[in-house]
N, C-alpha and C positions, 0 to 999 in steps of 0.2 A: 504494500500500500504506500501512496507515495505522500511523502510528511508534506502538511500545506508551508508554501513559502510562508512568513514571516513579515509582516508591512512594516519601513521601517520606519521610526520615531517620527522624523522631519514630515513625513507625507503622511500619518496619521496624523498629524497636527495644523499641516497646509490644507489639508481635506475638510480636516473639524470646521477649519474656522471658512472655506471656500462654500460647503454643501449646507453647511447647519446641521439644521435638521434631516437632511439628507442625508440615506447610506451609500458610505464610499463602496462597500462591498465587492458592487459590481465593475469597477472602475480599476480596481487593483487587481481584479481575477479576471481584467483582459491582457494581464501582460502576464506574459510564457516566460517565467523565470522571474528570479531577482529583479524588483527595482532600481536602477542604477542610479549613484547619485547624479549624474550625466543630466537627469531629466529635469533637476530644477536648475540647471545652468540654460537650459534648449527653451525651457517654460518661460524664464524672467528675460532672454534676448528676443523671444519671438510674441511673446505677449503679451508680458505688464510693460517691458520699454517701449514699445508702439501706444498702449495704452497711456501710459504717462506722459508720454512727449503729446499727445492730442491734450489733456490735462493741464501740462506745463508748460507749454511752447516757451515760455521764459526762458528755463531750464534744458530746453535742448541739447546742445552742446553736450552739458555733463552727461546728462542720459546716455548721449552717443556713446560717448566714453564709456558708460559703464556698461551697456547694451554688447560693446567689440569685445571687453571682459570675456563677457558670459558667454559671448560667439565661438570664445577661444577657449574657454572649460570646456563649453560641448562636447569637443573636440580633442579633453585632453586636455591639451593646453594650458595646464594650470600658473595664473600669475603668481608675484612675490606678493605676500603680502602688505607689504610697504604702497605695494601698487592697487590692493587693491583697497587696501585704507582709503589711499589719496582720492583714487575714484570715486568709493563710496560716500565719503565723510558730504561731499557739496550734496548730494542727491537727498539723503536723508536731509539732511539740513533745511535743506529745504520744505522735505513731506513733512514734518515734526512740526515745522513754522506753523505751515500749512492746518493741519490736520490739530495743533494747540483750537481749546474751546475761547476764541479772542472775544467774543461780544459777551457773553457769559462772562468773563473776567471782568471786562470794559465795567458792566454794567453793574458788579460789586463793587468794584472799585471808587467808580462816580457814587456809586448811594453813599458808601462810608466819609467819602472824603465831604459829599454835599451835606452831611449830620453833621460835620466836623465844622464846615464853615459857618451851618447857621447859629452852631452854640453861642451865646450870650457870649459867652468869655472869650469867643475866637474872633467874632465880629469885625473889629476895629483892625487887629493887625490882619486879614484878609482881606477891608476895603482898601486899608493902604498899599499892600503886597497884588493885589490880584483883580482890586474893582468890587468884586460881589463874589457869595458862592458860589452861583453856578461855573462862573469862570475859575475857581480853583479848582471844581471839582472833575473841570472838563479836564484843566490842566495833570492832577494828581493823576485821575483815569487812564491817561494816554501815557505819563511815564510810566508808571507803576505795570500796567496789561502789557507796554513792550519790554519792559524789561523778564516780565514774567515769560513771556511768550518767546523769550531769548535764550532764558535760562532752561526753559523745558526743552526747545529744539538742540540746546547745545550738549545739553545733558543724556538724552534719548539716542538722541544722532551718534555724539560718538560710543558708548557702549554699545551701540550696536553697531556701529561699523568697526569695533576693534573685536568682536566676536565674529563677524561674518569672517571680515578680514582673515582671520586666525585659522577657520575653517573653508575655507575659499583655496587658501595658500597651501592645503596639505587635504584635500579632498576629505575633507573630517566633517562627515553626516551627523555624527551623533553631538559635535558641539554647534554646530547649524542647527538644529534641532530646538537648542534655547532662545532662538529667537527670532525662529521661523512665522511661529502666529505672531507675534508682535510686528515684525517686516510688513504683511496682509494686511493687518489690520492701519495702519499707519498708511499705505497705499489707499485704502478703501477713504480713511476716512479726509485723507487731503483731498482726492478729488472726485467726490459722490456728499456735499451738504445735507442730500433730503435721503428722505427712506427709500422715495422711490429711484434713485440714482444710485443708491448703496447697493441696491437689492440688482439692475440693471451691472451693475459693475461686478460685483460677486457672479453673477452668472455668465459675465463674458470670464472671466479670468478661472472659472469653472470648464467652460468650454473650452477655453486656450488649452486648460492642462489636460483636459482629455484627450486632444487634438495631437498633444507635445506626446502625450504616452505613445498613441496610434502609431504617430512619425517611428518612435523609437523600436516600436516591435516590426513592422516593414522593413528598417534596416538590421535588426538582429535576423530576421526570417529570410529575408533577401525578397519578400511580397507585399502587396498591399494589403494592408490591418485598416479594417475598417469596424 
């Protein structure tokens, strides 16, 4: 009898957070052997970086960069880590900015500071510093939510790109594994605002990796996997 393969960490975890409530089941028991980790280098060049550069066009460039990466793992190809730090570090940087809750912060921030100007006792040195409340609190609001909003992207961004990095540079699935849903979800949530765009996005990047498997058992079989 033949032992069932084994799903491994990283795509139990890419799958949780892609399908939901969805079972991956049938998606792993269309590939004839081992998953290789080959398939999330083939997945993030040919379907979240096309996806993200329509997202970011800002941000193109890096993408590209990072996109040639993952062209070149597919492939083998594994970069140095050093490189692929450098690569990653702008790209997250960026999704992290993004994907921070800015208006939600904005909008604690303004209350607290706008109670703090109309206290009796704040009054006077606010008219003189600021004019009125509401202009300190517009003031406080906008430093206070970018610095936040700074400190979270720079903080997420790089521990995750010194883990990718780390496992990127040495084909190491099971330490990629620690922050695979975290990657997904940070992708979903920079460029999908509403439910309905999240939900629309999750099922293309769904489709992508069922797409990237097919590719891969075609060229292990030498046939079309459909």
């Amino acid at each position: 009898m033949t032992e069932p393969i084994a799903t491994p960490r990283w795509l139990l975890t890419l799958t949780h957070v892609l399908y939901e409530t969805r079972s991956t089941e049938t998606l792993v028991l269309r590939f004839d052997g081992p998953v290789p980790f080959r398939l999330l280098h083939q997945w993030q060049a040919e379907v979240v970086m096309p996806l993200l550069c329509e997202a970011l066009p800002e941000h193109r460039p890096a993408l590209l960069a990072l996109q040639s990466l993952h062209r070149r793992a597919a492939l083998g190809l594994l970069g140095r880590q050093g490189e692929w730090r450098a690569t990653l570090k702008p790209v997250l940087l960026a999704l992290y900015r993004r994907a921070y809750a800015y208006d939600a912060a904005y909008a604690q921030a303004h209350a607290s500071a706008l109670s703090y100007g109309l206290a009796s006792a704040n009054t006077a040195m606010i008219a003189e510093h600021f004019g009125n409340a509401e202009a300190f609190a517009d003031y406080y609001a906008q430093l206070n939510t970018e610095a936040s909003a700074a400190s979270f992207a720079q903080t997420h961004a790089s521990a995750n790109a010194e883990i990718s990095a780390r496992a990127f540079a040495v084909d190491d699935a099971q330490v990629y594994a620690e922050v695979c849903g975290a990657s997904v979800r940070v992708y979903v949530r920079a460029c999908a605002p509403t439910d309905e765009q999240r939900c629309s996005l999750l099922n293309a990047l769904a489709e992508g990796l069922g797409r990237s498997l097919a590719t891969l058992q075609s060229h292990s079989t030498g046939e079309r996997y459909a």
